[in-house]
OpenMM code with the backbone's topology and positions (N, CA, C; nanometers):
from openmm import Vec3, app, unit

residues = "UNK UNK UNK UNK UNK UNK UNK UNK UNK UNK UNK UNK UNK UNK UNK UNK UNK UNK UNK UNK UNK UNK UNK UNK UNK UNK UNK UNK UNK UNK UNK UNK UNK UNK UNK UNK UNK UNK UNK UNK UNK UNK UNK UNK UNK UNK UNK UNK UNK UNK UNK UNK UNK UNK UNK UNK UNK UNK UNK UNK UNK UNK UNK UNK UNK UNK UNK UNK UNK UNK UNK UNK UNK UNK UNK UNK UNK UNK UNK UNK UNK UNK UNK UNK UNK UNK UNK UNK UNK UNK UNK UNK UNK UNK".split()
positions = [
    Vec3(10.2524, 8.2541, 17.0427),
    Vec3(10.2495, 8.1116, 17.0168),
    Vec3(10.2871, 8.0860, 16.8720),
    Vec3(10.3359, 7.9790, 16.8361),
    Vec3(10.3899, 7.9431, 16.7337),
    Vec3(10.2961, 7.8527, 16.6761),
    Vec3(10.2224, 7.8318, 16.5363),
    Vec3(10.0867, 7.7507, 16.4989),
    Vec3(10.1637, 7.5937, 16.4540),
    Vec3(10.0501, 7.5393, 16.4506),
    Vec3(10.0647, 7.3982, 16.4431),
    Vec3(9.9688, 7.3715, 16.3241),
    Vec3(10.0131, 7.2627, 16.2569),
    Vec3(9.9255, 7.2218, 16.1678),
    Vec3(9.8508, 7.0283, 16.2119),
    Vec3(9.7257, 6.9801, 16.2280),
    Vec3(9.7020, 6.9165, 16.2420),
    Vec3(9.6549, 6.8270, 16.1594),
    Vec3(9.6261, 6.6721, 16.2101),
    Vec3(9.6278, 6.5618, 16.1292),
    Vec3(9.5177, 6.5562, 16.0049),
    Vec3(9.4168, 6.7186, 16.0277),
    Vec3(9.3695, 6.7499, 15.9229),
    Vec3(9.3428, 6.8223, 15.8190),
    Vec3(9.4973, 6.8091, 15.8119),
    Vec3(9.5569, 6.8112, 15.6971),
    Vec3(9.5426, 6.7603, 15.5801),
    Vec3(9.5195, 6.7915, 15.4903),
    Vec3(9.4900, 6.7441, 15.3475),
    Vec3(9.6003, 6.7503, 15.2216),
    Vec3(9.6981, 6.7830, 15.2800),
    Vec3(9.8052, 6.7929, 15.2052),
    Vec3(9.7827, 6.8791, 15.0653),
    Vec3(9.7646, 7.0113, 15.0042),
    Vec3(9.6940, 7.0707, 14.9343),
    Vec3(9.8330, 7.1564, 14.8650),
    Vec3(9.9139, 7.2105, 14.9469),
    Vec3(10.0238, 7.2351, 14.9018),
    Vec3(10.0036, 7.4207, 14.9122),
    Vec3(9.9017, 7.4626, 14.9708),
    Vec3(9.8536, 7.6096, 14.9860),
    Vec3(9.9310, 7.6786, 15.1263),
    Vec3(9.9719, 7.5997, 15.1635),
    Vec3(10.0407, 7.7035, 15.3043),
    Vec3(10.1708, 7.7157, 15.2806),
    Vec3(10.2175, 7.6649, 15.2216),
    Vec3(10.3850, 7.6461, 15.2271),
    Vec3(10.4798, 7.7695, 15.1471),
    Vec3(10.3762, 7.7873, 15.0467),
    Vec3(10.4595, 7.8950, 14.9802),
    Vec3(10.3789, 8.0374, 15.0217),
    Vec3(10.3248, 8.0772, 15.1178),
    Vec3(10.3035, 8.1727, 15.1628),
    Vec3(10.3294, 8.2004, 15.3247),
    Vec3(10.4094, 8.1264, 15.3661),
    Vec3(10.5337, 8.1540, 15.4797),
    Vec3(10.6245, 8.2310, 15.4529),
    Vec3(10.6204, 8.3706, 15.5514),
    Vec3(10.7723, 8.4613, 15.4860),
    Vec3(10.8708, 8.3798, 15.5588),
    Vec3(10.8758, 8.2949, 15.6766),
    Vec3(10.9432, 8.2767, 15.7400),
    Vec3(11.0117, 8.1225, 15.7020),
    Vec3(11.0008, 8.0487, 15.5701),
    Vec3(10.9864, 7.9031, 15.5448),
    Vec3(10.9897, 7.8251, 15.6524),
    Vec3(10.8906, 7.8522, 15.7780),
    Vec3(10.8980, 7.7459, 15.8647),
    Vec3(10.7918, 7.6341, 15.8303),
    Vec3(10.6923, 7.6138, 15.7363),
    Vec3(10.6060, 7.5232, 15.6765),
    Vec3(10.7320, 7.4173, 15.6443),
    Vec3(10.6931, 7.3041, 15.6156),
    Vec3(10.7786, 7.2079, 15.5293),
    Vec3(10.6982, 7.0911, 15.5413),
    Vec3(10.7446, 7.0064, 15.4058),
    Vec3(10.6360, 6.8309, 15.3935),
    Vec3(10.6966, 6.7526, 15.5087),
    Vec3(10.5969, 6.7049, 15.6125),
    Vec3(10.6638, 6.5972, 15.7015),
    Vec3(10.6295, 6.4851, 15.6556),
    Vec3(10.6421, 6.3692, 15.7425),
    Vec3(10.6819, 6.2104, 15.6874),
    Vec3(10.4940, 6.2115, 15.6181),
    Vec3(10.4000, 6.2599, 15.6750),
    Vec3(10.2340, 6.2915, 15.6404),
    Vec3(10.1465, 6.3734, 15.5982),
    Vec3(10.1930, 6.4915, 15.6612),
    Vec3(10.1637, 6.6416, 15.6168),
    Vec3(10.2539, 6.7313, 15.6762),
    Vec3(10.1654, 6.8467, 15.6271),
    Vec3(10.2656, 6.9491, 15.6077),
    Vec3(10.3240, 6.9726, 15.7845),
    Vec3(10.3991, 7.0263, 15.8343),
    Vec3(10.4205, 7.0960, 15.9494),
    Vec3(10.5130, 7.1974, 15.9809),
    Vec3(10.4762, 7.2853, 16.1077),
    Vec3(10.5289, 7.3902, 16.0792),
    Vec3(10.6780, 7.3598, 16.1864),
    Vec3(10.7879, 7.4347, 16.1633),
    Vec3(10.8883, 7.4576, 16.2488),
    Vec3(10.8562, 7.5723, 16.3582),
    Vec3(10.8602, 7.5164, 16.4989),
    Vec3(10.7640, 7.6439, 16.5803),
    Vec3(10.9051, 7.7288, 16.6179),
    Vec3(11.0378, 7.6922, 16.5789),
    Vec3(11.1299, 7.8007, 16.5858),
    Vec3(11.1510, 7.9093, 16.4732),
    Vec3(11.0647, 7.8741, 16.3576),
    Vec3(11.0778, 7.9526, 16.2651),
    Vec3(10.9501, 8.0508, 16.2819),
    Vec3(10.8595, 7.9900, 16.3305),
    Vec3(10.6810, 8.0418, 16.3213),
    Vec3(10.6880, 8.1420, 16.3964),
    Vec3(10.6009, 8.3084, 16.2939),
    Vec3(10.6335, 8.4194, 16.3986),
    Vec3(10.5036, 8.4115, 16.4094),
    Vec3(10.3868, 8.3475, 16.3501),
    Vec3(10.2948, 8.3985, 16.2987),
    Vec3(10.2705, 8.5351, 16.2282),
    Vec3(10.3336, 8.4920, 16.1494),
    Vec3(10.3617, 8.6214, 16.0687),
    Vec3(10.3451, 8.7201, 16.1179),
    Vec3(10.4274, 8.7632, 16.2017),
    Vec3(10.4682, 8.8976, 16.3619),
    Vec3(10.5742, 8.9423, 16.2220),
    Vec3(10.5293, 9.1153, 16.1874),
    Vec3(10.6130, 9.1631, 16.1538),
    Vec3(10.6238, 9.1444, 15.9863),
    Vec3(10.5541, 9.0594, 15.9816),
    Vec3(10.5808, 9.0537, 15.7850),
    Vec3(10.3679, 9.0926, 15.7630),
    Vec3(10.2903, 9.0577, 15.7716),
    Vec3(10.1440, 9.0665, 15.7812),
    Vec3(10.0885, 9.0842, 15.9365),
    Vec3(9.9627, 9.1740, 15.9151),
    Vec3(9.8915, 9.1555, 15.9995),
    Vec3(9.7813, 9.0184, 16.0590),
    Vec3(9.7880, 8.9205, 15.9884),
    Vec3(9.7679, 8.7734, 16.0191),
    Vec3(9.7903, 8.7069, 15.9734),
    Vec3(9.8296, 8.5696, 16.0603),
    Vec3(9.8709, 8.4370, 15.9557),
    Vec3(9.8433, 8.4221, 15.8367),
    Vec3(9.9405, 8.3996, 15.7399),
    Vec3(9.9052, 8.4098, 15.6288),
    Vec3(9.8562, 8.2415, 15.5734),
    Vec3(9.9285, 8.1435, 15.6514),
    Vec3(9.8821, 7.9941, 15.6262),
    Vec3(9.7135, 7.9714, 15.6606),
    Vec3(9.7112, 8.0031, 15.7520),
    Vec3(9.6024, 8.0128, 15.8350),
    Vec3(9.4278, 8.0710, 15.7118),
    Vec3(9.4842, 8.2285, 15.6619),
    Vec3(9.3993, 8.2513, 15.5634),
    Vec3(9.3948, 8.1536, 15.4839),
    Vec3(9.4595, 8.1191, 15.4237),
    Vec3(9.4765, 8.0349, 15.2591),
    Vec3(9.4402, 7.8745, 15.2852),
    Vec3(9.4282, 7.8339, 15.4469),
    Vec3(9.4286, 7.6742, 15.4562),
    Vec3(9.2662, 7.6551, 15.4365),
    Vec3(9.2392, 7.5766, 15.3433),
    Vec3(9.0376, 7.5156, 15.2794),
    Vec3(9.0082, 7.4310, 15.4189),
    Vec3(9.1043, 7.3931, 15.4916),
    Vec3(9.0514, 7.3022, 15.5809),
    Vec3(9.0525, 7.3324, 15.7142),
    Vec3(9.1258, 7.4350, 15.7251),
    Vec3(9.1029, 7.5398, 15.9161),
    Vec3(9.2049, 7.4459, 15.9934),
    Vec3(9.3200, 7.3367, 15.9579),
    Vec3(9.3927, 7.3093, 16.0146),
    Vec3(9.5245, 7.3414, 16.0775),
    Vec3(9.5087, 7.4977, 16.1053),
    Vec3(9.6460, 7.5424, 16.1697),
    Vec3(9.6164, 7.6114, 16.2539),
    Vec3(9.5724, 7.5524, 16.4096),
    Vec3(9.5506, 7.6251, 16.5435),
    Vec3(9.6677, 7.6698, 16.6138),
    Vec3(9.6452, 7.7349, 16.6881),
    Vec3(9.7683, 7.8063, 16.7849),
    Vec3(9.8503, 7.6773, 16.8249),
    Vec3(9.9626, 7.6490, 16.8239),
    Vec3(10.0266, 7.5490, 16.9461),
    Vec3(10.0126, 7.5738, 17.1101),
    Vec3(9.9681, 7.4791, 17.1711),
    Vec3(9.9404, 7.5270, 17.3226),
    Vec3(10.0643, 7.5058, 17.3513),
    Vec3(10.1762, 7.4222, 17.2959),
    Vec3(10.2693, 7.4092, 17.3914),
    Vec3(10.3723, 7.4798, 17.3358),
    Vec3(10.3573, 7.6292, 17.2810),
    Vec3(10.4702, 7.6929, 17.2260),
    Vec3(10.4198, 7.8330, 17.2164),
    Vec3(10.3556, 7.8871, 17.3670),
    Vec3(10.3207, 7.9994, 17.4077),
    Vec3(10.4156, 8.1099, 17.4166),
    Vec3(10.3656, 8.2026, 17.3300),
    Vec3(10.4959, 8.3231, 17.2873),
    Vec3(10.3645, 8.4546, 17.2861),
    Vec3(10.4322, 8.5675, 17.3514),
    Vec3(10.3929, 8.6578, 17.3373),
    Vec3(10.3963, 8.7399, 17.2054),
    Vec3(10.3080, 8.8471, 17.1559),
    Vec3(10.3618, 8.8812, 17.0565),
    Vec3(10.5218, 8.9771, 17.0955),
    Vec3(10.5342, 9.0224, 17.1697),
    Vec3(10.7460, 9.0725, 17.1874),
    Vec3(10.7619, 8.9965, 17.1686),
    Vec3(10.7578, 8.8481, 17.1900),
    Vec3(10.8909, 8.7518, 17.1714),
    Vec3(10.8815, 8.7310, 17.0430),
    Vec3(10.7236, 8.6749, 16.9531),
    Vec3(10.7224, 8.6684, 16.8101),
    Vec3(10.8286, 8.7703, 16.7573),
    Vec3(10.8018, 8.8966, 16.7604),
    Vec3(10.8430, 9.0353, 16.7083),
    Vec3(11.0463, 8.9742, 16.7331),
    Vec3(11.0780, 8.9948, 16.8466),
    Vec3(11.1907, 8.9438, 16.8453),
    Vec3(11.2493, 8.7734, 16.7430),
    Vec3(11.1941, 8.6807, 16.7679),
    Vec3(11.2227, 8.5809, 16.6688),
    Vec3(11.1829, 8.6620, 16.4999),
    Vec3(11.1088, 8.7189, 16.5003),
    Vec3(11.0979, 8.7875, 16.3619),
    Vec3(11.2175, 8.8600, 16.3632),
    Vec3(11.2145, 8.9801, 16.4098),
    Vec3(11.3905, 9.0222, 16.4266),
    Vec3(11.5451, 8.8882, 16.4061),
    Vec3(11.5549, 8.8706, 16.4701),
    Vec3(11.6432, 8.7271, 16.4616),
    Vec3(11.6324, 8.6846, 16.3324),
    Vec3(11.5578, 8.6294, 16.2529),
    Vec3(11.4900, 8.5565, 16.1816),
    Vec3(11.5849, 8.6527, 16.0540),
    Vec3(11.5354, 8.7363, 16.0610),
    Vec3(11.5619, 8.8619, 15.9504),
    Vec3(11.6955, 8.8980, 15.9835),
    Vec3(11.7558, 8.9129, 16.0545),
    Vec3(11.8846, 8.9644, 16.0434),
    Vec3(11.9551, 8.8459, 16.0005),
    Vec3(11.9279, 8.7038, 15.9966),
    Vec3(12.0303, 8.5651, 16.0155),
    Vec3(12.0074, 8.5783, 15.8762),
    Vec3(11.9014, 8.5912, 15.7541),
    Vec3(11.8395, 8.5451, 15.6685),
    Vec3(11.9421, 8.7074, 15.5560),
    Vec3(11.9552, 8.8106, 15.6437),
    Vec3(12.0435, 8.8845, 15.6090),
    Vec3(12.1764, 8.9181, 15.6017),
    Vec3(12.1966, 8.8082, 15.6581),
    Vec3(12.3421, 8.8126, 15.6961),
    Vec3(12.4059, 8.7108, 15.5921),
    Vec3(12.3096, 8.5795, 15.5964),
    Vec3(12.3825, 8.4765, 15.4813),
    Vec3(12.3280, 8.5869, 15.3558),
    Vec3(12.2412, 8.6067, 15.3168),
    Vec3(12.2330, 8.7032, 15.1586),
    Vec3(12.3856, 8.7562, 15.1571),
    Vec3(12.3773, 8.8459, 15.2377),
    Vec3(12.4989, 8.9263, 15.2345),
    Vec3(12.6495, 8.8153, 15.2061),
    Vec3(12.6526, 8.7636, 15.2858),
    Vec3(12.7963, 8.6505, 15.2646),
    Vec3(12.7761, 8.5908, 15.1284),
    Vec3(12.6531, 8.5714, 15.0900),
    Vec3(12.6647, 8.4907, 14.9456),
    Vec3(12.7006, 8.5620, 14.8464),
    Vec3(12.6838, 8.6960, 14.8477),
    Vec3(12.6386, 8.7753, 14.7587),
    Vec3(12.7901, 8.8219, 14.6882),
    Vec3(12.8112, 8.8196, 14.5195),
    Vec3(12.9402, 8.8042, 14.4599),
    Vec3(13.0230, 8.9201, 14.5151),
    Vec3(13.1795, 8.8735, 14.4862),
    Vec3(13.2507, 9.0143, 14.5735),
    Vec3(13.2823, 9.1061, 14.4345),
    Vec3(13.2911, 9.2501, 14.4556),
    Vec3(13.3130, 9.2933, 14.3081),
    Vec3(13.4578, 9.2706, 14.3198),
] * unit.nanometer
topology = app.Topology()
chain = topology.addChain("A")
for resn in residues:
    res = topology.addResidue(resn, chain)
    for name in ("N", "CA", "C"):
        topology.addAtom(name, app.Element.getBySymbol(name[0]), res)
């Protein structure tokens, strides 16, 4: 499953920069997560890392974005090779 952040939210600014995956981002209210980016940190930590760091316990599982951990593991895969591939294209030519 991919986590969700809910309306209690406090806007604190503590989850966002500890996403390996930058699926956190500011919505029109609070923060929320992109559940195509969200591995729950499958593959970078052994647990959510938003999840530890949130003061207010507002990032439960999404019910409606039920993923096994293989599929996490795979979108983590994906995730990492796309994120490797633009590095690589950017990167100066000698």
């Amino acid at each position: 499953m991919a986590l969700m952040i809910t309306d209690e939210c406090i806007n604190c600014d503590v989850c966002e920069p500890e996403c390996p995956n930058q699926a956190i981002f500011l919505g029109p209210e609070i923060y929320e997560i992109d559940p195509d980016k969200c591995t729950e940190c499958v593959g970078h930590f052994p647990e959510p890392q938003c999840v530890q760091v949130c003061p207010v316990a507002c990032i439960p599982l999404n019910p409606q974005r039920v993923e096994s951990r293989e599929s996490l593991m795979q979108k983590y895969e994906r995730l990492t090779a796309a994120a490797k591939a633009l590095t690589s294209s950017s990167a100066p030519k000698p």
